[in-house]
mmCIF file of the N, C-alpha and C atoms, coordinates in Angstrom:
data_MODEL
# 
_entry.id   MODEL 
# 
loop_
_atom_site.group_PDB 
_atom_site.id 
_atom_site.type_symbol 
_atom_site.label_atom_id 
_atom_site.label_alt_id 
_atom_site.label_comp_id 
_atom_site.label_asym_id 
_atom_site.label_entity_id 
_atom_site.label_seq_id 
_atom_site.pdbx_PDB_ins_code 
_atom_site.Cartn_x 
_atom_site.Cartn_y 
_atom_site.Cartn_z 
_atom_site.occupancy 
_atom_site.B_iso_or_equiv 
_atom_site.pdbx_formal_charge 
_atom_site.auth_seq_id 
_atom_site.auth_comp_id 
_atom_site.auth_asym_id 
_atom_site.auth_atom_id 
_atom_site.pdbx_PDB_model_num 
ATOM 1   N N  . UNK A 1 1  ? 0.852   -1.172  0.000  1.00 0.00 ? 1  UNK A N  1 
ATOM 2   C CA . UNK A 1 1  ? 0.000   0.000   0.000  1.00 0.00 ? 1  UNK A CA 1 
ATOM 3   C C  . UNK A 1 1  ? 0.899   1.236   0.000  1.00 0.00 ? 1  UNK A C  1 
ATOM 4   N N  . UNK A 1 2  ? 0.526   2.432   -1.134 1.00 0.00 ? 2  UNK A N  1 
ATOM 5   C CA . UNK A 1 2  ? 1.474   3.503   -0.998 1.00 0.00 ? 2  UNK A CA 1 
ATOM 6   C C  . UNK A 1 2  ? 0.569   4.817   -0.411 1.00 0.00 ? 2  UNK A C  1 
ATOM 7   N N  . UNK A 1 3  ? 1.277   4.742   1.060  1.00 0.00 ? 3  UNK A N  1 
ATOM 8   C CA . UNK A 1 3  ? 0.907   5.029   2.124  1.00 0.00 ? 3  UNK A CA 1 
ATOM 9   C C  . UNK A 1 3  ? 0.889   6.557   1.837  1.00 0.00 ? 3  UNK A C  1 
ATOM 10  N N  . UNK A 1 4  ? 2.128   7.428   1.060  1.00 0.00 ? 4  UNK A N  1 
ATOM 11  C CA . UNK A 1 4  ? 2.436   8.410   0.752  1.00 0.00 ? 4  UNK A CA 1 
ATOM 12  C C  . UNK A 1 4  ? 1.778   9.229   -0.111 1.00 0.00 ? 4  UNK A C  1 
ATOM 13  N N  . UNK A 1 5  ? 1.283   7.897   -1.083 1.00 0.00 ? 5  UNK A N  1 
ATOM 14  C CA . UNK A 1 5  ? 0.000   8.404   -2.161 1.00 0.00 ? 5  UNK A CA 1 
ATOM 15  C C  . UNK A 1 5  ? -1.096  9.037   -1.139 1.00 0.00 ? 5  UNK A C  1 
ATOM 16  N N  . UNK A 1 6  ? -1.687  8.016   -0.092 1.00 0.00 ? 6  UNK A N  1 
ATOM 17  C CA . UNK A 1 6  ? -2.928  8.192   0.974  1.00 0.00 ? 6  UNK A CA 1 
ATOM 18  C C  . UNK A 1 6  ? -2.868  9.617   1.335  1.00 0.00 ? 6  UNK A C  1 
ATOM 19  N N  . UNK A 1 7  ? -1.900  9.854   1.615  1.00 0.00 ? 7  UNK A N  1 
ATOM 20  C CA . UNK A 1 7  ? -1.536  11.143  2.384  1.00 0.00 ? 7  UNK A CA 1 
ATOM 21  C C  . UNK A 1 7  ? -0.982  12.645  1.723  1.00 0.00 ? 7  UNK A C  1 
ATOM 22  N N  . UNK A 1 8  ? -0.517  12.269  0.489  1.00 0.00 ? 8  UNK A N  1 
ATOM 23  C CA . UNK A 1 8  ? -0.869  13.131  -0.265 1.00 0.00 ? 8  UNK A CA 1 
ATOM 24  C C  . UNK A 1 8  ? -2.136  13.611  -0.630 1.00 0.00 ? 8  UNK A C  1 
ATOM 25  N N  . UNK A 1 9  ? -2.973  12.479  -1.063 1.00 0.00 ? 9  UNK A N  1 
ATOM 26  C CA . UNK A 1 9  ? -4.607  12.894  -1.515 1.00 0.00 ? 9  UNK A CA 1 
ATOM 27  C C  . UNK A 1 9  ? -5.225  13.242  -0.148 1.00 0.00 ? 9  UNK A C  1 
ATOM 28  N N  . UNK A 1 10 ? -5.025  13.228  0.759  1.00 0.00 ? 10 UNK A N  1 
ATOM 29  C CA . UNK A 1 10 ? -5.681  13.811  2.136  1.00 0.00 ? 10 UNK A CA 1 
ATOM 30  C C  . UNK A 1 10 ? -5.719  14.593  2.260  1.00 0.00 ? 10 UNK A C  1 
ATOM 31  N N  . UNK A 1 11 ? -4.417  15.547  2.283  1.00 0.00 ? 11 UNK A N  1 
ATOM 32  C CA . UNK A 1 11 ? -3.662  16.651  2.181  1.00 0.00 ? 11 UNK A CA 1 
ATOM 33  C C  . UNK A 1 11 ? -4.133  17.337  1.081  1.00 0.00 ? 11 UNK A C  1 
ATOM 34  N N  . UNK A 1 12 ? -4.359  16.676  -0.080 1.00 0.00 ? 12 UNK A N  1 
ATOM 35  C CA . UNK A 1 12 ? -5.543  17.671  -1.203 1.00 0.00 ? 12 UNK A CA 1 
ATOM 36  C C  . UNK A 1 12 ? -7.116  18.085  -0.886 1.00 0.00 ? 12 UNK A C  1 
ATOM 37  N N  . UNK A 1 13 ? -7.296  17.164  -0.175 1.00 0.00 ? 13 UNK A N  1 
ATOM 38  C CA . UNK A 1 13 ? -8.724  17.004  0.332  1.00 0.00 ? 13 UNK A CA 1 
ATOM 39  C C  . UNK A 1 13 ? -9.301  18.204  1.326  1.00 0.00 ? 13 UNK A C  1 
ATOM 40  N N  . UNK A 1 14 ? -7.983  17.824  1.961  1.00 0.00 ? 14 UNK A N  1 
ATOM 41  C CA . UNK A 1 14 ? -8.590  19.005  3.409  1.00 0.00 ? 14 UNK A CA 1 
ATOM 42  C C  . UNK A 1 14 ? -8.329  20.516  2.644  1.00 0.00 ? 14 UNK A C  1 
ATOM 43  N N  . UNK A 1 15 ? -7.242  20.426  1.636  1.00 0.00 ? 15 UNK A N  1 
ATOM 44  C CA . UNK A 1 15 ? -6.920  22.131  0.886  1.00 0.00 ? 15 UNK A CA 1 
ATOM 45  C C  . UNK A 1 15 ? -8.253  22.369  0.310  1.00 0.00 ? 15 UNK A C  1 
ATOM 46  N N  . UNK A 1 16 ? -8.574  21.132  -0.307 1.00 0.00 ? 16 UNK A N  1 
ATOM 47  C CA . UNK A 1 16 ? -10.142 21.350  -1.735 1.00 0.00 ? 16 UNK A CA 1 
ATOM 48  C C  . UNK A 1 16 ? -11.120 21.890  -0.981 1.00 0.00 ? 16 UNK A C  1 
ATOM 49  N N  . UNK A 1 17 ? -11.384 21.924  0.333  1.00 0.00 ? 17 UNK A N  1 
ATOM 50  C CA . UNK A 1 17 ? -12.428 21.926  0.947  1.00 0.00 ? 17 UNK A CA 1 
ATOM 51  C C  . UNK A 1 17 ? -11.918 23.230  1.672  1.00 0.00 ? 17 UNK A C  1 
ATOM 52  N N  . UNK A 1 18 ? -11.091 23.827  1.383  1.00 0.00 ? 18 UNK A N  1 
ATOM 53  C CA . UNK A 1 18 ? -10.960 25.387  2.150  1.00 0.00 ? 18 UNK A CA 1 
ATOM 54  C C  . UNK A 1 18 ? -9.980  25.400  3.229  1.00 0.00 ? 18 UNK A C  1 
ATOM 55  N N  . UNK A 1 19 ? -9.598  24.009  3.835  1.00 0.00 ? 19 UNK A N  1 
ATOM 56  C CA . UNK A 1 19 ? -9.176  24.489  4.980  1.00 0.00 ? 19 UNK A CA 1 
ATOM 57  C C  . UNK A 1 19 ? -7.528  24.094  4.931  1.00 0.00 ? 19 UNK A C  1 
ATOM 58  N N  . UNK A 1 20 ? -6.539  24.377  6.389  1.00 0.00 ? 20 UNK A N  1 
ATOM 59  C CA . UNK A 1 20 ? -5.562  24.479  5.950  1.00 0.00 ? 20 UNK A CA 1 
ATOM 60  C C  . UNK A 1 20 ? -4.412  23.544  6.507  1.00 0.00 ? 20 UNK A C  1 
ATOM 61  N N  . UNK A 1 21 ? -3.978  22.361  5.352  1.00 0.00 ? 21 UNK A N  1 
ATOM 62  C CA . UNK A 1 21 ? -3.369  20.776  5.985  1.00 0.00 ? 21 UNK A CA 1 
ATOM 63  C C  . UNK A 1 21 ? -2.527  21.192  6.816  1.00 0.00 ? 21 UNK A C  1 
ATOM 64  N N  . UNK A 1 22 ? -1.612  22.819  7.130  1.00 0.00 ? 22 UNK A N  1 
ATOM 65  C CA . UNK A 1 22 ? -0.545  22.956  7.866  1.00 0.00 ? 22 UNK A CA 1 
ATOM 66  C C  . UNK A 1 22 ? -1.294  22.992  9.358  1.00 0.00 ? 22 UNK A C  1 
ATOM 67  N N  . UNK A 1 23 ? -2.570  23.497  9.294  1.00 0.00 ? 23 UNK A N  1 
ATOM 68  C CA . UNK A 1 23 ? -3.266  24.221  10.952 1.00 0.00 ? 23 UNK A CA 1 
ATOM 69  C C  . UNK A 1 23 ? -2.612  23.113  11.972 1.00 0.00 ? 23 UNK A C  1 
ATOM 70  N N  . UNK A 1 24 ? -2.337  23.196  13.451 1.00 0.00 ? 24 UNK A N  1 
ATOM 71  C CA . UNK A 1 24 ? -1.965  22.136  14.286 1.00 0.00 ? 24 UNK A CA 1 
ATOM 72  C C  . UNK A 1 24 ? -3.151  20.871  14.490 1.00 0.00 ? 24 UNK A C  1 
ATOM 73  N N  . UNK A 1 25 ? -4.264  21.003  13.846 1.00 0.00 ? 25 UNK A N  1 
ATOM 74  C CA . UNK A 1 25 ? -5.028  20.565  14.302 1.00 0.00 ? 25 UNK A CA 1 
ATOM 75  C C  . UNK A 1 25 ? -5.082  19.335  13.235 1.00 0.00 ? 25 UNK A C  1 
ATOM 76  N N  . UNK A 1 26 ? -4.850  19.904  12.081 1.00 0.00 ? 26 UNK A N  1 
ATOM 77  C CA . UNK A 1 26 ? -4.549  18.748  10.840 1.00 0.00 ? 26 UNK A CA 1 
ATOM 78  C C  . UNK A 1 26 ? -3.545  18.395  10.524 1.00 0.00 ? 26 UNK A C  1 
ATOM 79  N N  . UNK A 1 27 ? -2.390  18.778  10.791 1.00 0.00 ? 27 UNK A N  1 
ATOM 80  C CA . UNK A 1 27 ? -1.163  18.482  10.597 1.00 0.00 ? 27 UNK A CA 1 
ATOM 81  C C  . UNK A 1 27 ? -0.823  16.931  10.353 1.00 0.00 ? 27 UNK A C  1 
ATOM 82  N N  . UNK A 1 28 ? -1.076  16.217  11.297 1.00 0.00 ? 28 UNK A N  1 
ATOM 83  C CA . UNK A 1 28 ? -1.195  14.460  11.040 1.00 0.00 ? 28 UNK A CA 1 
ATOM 84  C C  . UNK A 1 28 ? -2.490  13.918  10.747 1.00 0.00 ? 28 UNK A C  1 
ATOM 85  N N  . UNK A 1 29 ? -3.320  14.820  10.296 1.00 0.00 ? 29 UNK A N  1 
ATOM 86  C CA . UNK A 1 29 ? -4.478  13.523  9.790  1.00 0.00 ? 29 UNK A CA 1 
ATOM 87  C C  . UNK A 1 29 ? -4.319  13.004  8.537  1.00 0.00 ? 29 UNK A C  1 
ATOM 88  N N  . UNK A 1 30 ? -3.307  13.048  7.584  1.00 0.00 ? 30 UNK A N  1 
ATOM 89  C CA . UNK A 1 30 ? -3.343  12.317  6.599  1.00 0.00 ? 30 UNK A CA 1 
ATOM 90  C C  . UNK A 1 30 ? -2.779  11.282  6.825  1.00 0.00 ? 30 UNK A C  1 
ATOM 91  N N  . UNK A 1 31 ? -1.556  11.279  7.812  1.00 0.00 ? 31 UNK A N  1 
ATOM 92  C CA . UNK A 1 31 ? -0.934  9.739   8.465  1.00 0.00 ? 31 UNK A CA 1 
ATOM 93  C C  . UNK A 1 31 ? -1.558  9.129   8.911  1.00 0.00 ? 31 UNK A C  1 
ATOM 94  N N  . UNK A 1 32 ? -3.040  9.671   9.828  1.00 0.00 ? 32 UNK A N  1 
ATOM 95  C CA . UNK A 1 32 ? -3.512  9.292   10.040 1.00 0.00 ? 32 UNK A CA 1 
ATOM 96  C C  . UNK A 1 32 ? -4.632  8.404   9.692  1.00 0.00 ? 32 UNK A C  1 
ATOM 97  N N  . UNK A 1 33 ? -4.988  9.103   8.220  1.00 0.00 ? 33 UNK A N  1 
ATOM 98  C CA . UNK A 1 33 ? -6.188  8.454   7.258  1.00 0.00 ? 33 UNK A CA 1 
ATOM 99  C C  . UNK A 1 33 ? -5.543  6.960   7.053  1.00 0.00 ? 33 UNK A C  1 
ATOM 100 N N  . UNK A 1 34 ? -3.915  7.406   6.233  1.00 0.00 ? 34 UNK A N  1 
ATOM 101 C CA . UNK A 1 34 ? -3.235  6.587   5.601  1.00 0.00 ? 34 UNK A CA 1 
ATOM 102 C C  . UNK A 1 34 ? -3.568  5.036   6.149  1.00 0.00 ? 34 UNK A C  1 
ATOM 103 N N  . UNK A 1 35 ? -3.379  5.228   7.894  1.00 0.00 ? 35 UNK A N  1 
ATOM 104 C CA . UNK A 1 35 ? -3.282  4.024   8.924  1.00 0.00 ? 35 UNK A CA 1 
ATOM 105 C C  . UNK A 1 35 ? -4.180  3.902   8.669  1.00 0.00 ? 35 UNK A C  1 
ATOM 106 N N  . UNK A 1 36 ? -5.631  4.086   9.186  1.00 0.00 ? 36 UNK A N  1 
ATOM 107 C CA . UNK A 1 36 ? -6.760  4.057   8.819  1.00 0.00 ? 36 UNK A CA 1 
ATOM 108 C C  . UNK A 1 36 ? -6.567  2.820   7.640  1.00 0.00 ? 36 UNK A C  1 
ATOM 109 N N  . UNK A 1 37 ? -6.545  3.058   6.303  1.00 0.00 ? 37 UNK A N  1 
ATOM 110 C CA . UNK A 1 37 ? -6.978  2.644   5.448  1.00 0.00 ? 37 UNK A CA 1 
ATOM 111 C C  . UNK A 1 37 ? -5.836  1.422   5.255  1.00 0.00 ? 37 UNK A C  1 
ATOM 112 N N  . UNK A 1 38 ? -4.748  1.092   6.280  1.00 0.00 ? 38 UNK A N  1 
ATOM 113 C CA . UNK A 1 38 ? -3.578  0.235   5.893  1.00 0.00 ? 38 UNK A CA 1 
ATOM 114 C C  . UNK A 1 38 ? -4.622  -0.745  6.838  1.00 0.00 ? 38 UNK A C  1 
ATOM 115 N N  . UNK A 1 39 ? -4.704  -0.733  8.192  1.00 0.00 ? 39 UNK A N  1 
ATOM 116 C CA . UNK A 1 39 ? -5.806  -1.673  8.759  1.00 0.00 ? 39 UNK A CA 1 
ATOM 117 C C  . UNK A 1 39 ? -7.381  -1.722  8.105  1.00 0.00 ? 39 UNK A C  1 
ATOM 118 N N  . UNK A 1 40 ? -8.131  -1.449  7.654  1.00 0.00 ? 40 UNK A N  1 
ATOM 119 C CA . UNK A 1 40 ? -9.200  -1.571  6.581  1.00 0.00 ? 40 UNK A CA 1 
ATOM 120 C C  . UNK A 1 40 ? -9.167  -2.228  5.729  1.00 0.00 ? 40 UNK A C  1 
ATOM 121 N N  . UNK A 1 41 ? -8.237  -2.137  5.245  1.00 0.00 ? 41 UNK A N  1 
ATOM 122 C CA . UNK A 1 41 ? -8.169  -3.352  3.738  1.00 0.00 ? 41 UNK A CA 1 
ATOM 123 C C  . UNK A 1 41 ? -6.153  -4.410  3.628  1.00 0.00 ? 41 UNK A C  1 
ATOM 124 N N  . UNK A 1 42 ? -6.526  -4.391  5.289  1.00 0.00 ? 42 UNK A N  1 
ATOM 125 C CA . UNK A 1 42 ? -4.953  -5.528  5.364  1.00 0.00 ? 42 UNK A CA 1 
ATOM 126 C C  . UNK A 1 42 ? -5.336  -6.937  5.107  1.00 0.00 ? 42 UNK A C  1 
ATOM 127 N N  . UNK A 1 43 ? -6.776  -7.014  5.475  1.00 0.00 ? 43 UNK A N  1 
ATOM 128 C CA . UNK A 1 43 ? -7.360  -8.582  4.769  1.00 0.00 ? 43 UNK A CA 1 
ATOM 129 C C  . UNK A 1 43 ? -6.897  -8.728  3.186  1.00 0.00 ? 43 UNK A C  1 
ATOM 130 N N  . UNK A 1 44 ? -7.293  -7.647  2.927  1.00 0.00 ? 44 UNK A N  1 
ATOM 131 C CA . UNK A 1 44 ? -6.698  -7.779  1.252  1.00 0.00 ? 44 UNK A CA 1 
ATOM 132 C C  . UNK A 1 44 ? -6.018  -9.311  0.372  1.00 0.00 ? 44 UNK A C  1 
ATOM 133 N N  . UNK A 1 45 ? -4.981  -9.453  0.888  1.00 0.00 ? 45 UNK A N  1 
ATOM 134 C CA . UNK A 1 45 ? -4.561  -10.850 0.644  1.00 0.00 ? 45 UNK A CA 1 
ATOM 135 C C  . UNK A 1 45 ? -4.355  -11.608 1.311  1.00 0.00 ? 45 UNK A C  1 
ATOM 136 N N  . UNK A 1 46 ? -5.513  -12.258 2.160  1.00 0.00 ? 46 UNK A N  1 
ATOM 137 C CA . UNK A 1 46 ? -6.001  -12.964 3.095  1.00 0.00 ? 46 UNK A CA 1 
ATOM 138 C C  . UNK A 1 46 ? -6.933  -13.722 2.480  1.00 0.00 ? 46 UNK A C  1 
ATOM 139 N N  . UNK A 1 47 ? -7.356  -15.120 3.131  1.00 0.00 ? 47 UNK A N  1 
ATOM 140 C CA . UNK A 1 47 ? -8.689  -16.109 2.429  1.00 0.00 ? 47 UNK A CA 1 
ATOM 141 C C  . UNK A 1 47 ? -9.147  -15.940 3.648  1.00 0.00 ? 47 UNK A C  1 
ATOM 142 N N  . UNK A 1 48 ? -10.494 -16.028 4.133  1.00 0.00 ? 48 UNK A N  1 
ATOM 143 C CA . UNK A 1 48 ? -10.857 -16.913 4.848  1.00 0.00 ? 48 UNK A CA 1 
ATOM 144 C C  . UNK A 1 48 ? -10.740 -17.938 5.855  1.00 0.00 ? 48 UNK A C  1 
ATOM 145 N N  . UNK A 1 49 ? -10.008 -18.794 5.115  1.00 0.00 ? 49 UNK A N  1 
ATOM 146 C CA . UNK A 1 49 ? -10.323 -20.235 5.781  1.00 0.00 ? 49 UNK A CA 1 
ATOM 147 C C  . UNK A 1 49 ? -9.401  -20.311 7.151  1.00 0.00 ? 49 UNK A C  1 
ATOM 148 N N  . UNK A 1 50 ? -8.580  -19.257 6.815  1.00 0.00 ? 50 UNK A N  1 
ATOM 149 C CA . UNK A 1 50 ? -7.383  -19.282 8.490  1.00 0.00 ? 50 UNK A CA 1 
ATOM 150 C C  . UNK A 1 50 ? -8.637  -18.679 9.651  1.00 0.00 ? 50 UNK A C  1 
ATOM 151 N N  . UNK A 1 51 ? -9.137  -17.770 9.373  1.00 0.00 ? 51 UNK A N  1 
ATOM 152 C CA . UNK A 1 51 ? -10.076 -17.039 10.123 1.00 0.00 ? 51 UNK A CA 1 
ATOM 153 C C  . UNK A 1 51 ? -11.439 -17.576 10.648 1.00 0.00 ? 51 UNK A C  1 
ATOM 154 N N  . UNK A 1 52 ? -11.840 -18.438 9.422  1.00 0.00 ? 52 UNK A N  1 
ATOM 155 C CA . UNK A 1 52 ? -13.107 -19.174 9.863  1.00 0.00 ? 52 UNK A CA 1 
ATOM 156 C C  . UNK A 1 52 ? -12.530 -20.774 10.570 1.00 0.00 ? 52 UNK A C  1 
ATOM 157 N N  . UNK A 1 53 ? -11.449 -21.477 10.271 1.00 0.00 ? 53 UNK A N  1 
ATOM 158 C CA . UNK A 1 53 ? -11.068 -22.514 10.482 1.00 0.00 ? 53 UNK A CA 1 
ATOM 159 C C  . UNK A 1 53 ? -11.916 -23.148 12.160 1.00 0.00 ? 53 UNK A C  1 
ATOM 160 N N  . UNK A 1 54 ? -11.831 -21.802 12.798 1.00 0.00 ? 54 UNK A N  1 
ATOM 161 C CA . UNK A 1 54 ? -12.209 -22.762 14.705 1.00 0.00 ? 54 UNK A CA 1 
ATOM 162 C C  . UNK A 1 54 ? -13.752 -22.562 14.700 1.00 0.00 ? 54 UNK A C  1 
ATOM 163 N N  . UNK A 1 55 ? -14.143 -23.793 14.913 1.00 0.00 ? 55 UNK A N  1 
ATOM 164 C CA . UNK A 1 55 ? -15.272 -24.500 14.988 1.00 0.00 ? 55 UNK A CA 1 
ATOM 165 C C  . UNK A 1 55 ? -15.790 -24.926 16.251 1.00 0.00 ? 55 UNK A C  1 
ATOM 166 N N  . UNK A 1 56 ? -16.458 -25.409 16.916 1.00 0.00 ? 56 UNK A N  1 
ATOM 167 C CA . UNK A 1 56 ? -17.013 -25.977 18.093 1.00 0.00 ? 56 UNK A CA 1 
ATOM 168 C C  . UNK A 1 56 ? -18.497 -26.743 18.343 1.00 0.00 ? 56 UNK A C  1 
ATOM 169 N N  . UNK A 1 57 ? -18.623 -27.986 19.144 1.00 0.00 ? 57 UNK A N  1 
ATOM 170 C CA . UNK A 1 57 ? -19.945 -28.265 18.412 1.00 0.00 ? 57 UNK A CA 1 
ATOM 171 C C  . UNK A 1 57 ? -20.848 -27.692 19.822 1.00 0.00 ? 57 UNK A C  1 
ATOM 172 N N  . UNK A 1 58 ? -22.286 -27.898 19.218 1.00 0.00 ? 58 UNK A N  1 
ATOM 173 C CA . UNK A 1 58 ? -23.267 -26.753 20.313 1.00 0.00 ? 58 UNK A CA 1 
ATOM 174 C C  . UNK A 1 58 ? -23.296 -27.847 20.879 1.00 0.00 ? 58 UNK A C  1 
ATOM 175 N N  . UNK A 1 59 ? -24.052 -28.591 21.919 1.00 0.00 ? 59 UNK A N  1 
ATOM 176 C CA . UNK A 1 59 ? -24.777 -29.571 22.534 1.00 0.00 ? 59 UNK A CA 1 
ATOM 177 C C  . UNK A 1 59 ? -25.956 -29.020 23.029 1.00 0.00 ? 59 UNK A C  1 
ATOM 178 N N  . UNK A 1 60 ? -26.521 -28.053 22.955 1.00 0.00 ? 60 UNK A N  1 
ATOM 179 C CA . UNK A 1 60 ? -27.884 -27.680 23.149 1.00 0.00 ? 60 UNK A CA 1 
ATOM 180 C C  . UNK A 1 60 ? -28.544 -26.564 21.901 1.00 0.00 ? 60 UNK A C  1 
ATOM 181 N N  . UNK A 1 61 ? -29.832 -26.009 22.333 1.00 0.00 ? 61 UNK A N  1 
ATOM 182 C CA . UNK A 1 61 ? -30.049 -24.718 21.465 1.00 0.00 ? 61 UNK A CA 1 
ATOM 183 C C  . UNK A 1 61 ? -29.855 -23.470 22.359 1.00 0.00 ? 61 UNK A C  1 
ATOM 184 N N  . UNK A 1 62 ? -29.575 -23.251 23.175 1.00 0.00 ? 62 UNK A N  1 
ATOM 185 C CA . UNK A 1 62 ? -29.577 -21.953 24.146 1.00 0.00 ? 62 UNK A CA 1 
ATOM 186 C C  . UNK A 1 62 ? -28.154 -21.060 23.039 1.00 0.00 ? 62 UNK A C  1 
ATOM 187 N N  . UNK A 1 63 ? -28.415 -20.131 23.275 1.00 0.00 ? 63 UNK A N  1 
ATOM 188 C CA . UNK A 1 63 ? -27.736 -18.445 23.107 1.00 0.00 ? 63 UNK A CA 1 
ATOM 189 C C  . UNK A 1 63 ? -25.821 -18.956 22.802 1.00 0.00 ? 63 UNK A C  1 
ATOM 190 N N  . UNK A 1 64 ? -25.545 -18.819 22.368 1.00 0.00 ? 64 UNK A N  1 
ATOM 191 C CA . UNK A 1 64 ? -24.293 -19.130 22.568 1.00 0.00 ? 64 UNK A CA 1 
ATOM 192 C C  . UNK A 1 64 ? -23.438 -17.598 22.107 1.00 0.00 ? 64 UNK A C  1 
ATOM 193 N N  . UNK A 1 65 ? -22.668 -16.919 23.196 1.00 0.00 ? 65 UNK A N  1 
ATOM 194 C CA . UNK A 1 65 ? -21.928 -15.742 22.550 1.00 0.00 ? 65 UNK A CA 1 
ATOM 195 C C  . UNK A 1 65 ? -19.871 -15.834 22.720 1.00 0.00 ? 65 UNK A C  1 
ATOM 196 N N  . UNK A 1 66 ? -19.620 -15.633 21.769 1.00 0.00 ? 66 UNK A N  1 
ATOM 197 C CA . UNK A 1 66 ? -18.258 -15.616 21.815 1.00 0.00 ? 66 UNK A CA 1 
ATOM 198 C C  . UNK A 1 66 ? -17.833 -14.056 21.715 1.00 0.00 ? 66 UNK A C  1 
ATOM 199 N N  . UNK A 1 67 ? -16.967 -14.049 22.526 1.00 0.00 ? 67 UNK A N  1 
ATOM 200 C CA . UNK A 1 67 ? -16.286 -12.623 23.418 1.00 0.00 ? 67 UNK A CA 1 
ATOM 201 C C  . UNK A 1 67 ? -14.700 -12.367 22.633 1.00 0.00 ? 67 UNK A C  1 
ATOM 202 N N  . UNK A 1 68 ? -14.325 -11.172 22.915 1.00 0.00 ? 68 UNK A N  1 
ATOM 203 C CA . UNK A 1 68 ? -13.008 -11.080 22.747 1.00 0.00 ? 68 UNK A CA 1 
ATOM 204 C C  . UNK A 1 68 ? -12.262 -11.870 21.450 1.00 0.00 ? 68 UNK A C  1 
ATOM 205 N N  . UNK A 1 69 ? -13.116 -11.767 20.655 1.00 0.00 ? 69 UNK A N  1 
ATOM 206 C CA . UNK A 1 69 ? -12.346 -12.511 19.116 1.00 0.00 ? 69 UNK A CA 1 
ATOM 207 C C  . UNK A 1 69 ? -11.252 -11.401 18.604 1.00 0.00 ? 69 UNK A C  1 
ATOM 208 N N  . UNK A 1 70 ? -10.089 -11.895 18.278 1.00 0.00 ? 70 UNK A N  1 
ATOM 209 C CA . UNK A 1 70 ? -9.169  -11.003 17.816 1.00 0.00 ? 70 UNK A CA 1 
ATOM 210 C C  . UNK A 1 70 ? -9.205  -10.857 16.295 1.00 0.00 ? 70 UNK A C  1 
ATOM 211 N N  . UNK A 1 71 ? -9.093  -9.928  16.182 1.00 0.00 ? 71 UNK A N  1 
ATOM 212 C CA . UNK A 1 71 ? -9.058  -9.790  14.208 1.00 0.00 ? 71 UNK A CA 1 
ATOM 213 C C  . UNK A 1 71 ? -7.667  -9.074  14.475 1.00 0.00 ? 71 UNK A C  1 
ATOM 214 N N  . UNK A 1 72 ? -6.070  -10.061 13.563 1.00 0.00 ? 72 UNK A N  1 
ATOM 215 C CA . UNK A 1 72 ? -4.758  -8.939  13.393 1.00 0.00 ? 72 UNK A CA 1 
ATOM 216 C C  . UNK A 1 72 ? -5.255  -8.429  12.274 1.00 0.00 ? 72 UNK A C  1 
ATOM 217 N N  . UNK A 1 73 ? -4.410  -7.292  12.317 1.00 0.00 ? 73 UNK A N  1 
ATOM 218 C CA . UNK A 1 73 ? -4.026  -6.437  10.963 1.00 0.00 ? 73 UNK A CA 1 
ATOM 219 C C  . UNK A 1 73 ? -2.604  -6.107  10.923 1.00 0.00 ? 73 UNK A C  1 
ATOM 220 N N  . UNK A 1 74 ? -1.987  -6.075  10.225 1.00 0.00 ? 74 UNK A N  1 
ATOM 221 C CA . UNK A 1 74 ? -0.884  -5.801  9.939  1.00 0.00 ? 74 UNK A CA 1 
ATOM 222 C C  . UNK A 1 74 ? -0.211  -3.670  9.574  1.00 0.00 ? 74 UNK A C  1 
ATOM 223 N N  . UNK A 1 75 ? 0.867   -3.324  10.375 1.00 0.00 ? 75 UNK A N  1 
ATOM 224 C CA . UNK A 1 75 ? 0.577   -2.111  10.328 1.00 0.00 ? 75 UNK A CA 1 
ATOM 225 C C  . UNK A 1 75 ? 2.360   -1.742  9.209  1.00 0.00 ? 75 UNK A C  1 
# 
């Protein structure tokens, strides 16, 4: 992912719209988008089947909730 591209077009974005990428307040939101969008689409070249692989069998019908599932992303 060219992270630099991200953050260039951010940096156009916030100018197109009037305001100003140097202010302190925007200064890092295009690094910030950039990250943003590096975790968003890090599945990218990923399948499935590692992620769905764990299974478990029910032994009843009651509610069953699973907690704390980790999703990595790569930064």
């Amino acid at each position: 992912m060219d992270t630099q591209k991200i953050e260039a077009a951010v940096k156009m974005i916030i100018e197109a719209v009037g305001e100003d990428a140097n202010r302190e307040g925007l200064q890092e939101t295009p690094a910030r988008v950039a990250r943003m969008y590096q975790e968003i689409f890090s599945g990218l070249g990923q399948t499935a089947e590692e992620h769905l692989s764990k299974s478990f069998e029910i032994i009843d019908d009651n509610m069953v909730v699973e907690k704390d599932i980790f999703f990595p992303y790569h930064v």
